[in-house]
Backbone as a chain_set.jsonl record, in Angstrom:
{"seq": "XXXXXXXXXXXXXXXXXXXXXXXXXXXXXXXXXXXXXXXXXXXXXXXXXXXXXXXXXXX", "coords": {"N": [[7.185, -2.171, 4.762], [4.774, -2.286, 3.866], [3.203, -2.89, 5.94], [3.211, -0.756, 7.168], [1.439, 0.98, 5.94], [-0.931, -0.247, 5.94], [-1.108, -0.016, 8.643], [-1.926, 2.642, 8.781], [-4.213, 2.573, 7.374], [-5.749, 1.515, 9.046], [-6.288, 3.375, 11.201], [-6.966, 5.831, 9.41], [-9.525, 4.572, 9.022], [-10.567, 3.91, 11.883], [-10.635, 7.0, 12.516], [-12.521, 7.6, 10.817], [-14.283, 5.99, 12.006], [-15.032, 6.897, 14.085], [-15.796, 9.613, 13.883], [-13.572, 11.795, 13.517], [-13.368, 12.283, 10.832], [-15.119, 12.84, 7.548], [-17.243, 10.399, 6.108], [-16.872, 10.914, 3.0], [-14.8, 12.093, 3.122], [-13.127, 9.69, 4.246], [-14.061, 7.866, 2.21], [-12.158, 8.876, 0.343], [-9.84, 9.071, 1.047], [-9.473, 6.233, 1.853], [-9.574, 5.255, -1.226], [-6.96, 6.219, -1.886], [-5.119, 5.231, -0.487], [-5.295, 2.63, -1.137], [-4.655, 2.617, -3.872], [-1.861, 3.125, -3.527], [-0.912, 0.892, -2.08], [-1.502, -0.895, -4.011], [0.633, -0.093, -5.824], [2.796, -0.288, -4.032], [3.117, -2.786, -4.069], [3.596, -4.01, -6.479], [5.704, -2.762, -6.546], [7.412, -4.192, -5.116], [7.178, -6.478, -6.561], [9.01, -6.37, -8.904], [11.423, -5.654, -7.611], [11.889, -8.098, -6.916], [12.542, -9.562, -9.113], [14.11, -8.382, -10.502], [16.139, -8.796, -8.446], [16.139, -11.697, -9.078], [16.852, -12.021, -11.328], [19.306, -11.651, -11.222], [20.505, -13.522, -9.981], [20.791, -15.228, -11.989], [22.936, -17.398, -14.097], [24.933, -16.788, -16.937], [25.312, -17.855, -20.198]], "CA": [[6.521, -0.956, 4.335], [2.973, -2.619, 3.973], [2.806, -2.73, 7.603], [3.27, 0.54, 7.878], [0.3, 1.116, 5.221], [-1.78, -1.178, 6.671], [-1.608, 0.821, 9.714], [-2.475, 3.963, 8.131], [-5.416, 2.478, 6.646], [-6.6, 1.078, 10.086], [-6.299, 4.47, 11.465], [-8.337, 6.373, 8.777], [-10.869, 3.435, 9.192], [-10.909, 4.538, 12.934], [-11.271, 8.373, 12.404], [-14.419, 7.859, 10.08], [-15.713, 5.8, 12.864], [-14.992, 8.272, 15.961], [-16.698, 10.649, 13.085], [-12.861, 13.209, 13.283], [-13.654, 12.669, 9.53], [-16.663, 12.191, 7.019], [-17.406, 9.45, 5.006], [-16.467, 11.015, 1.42], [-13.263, 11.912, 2.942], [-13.114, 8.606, 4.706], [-13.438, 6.974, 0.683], [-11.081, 9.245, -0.675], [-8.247, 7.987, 1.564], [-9.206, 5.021, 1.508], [-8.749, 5.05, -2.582], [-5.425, 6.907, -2.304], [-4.007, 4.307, 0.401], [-5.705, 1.14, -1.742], [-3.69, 2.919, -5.056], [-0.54, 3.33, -2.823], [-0.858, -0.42, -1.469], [-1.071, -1.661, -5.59], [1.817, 0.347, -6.507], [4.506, -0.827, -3.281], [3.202, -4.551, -4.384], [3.98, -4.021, -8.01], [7.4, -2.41, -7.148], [7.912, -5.439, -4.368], [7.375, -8.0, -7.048], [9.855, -5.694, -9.567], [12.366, -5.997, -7.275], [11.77, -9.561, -6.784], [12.218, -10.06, -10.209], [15.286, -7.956, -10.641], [17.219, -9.844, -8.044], [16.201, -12.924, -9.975], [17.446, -11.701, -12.616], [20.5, -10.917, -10.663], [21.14, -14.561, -9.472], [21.424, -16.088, -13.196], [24.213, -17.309, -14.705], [24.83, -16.138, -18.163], [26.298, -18.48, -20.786]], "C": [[5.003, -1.128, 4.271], [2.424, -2.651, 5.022], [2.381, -1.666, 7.723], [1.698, 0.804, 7.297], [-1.066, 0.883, 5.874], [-2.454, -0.42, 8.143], [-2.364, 2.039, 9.9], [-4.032, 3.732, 7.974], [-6.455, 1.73, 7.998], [-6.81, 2.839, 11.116], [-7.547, 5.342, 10.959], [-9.815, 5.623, 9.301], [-11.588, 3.971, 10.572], [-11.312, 6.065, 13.06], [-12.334, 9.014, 12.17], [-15.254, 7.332, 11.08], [-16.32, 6.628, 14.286], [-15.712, 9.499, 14.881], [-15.226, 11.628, 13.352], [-12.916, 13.442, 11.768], [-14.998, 12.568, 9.112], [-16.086, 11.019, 6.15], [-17.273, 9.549, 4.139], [-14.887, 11.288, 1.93], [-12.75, 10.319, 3.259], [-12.74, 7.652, 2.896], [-12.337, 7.602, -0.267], [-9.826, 8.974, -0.129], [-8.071, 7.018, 1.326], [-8.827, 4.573, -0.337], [-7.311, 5.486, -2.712], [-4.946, 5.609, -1.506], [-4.238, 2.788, -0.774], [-4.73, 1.676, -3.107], [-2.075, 2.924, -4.493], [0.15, 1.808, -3.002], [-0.395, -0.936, -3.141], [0.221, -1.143, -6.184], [3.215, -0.237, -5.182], [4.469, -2.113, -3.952], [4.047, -4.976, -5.731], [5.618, -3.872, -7.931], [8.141, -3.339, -5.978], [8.179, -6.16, -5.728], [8.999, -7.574, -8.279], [10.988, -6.121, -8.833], [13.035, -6.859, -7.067], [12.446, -9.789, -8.312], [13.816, -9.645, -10.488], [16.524, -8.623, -9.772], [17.197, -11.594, -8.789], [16.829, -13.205, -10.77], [18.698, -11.612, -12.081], [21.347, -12.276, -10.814], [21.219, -15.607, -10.465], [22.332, -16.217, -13.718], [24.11, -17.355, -15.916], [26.15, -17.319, -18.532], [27.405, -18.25, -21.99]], "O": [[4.176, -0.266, 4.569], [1.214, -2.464, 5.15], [1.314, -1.417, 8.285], [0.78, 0.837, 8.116], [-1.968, 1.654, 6.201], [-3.603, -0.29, 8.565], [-3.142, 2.386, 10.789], [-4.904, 4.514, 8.354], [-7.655, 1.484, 7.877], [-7.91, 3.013, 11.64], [-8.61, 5.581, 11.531], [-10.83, 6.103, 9.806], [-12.753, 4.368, 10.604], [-12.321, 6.333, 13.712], [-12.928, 10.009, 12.586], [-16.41, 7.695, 11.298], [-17.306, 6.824, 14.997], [-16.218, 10.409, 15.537], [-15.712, 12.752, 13.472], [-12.601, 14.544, 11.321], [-15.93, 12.304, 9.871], [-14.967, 10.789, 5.691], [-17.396, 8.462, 3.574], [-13.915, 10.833, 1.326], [-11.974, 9.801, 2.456], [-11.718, 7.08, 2.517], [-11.798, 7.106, -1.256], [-8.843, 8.674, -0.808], [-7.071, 6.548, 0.784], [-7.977, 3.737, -0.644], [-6.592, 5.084, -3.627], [-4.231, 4.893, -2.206], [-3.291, 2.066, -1.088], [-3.875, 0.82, -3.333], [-1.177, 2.676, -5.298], [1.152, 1.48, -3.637], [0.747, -1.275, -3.454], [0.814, -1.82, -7.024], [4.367, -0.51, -5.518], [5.502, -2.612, -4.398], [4.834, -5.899, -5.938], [6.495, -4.383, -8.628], [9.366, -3.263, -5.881], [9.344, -6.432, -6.018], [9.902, -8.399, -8.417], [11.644, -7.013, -9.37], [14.262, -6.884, -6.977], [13.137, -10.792, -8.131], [14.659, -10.523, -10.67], [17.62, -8.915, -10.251], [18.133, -12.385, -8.906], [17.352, -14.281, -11.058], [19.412, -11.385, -13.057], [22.411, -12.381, -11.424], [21.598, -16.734, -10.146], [22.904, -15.168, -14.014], [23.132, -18.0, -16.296], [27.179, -17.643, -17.939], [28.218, -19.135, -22.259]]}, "num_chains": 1, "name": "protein.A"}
């Protein structure tokens, strides 16, 4: 899924520089995709954590 992101955010990057956008929109994507990016990571490591939790044995 970060791939995909990643791609997104190389995209925008390209739009602002071919000028199909401006530069305030250009930073306001880029904050929405950089808030996006911190929230899949957070709910990667969550999940991480939850299968961890998964693979303990209980005494």
């Amino acid at each position: 899924m970060r791939e995909s992101l990643l791609e997104v955010q190389v995209y925008i990057r390209l739009m602002c520089d071919l000028r199909y956008i401006s530069e305030k929109k250009y930073v306001e994507l880029a904050e929405q995709t950089a808030s996006m990016s911190k929230q899949m990571v957070a709910w990667e490591k969550s999940e991480q954590q939850k299968q961890s939790d998964g693979n303990r044995c209980e005494d």
